[in-house]
C-alpha distance (Angstrom), angle and dihedral (degrees) to the residues before:
residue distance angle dihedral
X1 . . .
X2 3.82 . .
X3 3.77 119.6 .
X4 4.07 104.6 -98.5
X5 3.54 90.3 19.4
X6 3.97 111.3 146.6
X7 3.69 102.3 -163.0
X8 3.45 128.0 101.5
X9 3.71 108.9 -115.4
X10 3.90 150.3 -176.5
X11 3.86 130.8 -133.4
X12 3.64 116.8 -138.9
X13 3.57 99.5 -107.0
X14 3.75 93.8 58.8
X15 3.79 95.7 40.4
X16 4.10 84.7 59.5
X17 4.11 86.4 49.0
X18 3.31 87.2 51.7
X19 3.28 102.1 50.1
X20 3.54 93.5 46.4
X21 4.06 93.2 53.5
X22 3.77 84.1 60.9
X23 3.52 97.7 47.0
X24 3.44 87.1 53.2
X25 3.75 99.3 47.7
X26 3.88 87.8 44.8
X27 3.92 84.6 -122.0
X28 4.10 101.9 151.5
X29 3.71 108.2 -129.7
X30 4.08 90.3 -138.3
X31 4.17 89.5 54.3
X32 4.17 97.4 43.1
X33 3.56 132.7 38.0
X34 3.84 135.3 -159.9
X35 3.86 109.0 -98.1
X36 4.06 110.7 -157.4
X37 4.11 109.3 -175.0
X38 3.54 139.0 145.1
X39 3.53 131.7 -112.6
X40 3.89 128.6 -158.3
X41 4.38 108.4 -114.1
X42 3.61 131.4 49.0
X43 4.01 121.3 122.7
X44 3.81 90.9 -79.3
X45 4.24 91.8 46.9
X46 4.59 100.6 -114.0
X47 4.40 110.8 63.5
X48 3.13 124.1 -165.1
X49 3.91 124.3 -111.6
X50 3.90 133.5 -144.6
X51 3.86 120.1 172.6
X52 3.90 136.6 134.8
X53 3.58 124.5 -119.2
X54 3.46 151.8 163.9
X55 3.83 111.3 -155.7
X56 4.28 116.7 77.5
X57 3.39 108.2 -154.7
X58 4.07 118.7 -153.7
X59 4.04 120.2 -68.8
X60 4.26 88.8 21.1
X61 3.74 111.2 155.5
X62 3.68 107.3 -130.9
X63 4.12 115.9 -155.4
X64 3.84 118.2 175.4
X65 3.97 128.0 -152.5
X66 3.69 115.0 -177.3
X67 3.68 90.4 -43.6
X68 3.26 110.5 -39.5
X69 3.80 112.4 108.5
X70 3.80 115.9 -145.1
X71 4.28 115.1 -168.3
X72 3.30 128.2 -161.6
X73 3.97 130.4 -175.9
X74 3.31 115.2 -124.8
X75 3.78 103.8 -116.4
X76 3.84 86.6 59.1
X77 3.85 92.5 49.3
X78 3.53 84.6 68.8
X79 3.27 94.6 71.3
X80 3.67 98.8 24.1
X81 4.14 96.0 53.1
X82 3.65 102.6 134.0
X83 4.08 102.6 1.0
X84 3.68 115.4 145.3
X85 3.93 114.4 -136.5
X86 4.06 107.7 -135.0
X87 3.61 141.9 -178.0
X88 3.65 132.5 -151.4
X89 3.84 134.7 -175.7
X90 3.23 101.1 173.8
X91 4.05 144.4 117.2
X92 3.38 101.8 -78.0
X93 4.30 96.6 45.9
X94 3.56 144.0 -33.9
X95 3.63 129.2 -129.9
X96 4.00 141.6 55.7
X97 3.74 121.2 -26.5
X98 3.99 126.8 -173.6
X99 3.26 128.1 -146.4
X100 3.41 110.3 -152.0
X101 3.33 128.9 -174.9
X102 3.40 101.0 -162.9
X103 3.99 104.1 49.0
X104 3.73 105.1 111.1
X105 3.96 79.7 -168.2
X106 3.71 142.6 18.6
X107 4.34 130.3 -168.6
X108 3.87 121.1 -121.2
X109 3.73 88.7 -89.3
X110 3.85 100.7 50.4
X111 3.75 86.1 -136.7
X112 3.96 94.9 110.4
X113 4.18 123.8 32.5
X114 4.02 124.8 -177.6
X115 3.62 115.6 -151.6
């Protein structure tokens, strides 16, 4: 992602996890997309959200990455404007991480962020 850049985006890493999780759930990347929101709650009050689905709803944000589509509604791209969707595997946890640029703060878990 490109400094100033207002798009949601993916890293490499998690596009392959992605990709893999559908694969594996037989869910064809043409039918589904990736849905990123956020949901009031979580330790820090905003959570992130990850889901597939297959019904846009009016005023969803549409982002593409070497075809995968990722949609986001736009209360959620509020906060989400310019967050980076990650993926790590390594010592210290496994599993999605955002990098949001707008989080003033995030919990322990990075799961939840208050701006």
């Amino acid at each position: 992602m490109s400094p100033g850049n207002a798009d949601l985006s993916i890293s490499p890493k998690a596009f392959d996890k992605v990709m893999d999780l559908m694969r594996d759930a037989s869910i064809q990347a043409s039918d589904y997309f990736l849905r990123v929101s956020v949901k009031g709650g979580g330790c820090s009050g905003l959570s992130y959200n990850l889901d597939f689905d297959n019904e846009a709803k009016p005023g969803d944000m549409e982002f593409t990455h070497e075809g995968l589509k990722m949609v986001c509604d736009m209360k959620s791209f509020l906060y989400l404007c310019g967050t980076e969707l990650d993926f790590s595997d390594g010592l210290n946890g496994k599993g999605f991480n955002f990098i949001n640029p707008n989080a003033a703060r995030t919990c322990g878990c990075g799961e939840s962020f208050a701006v």
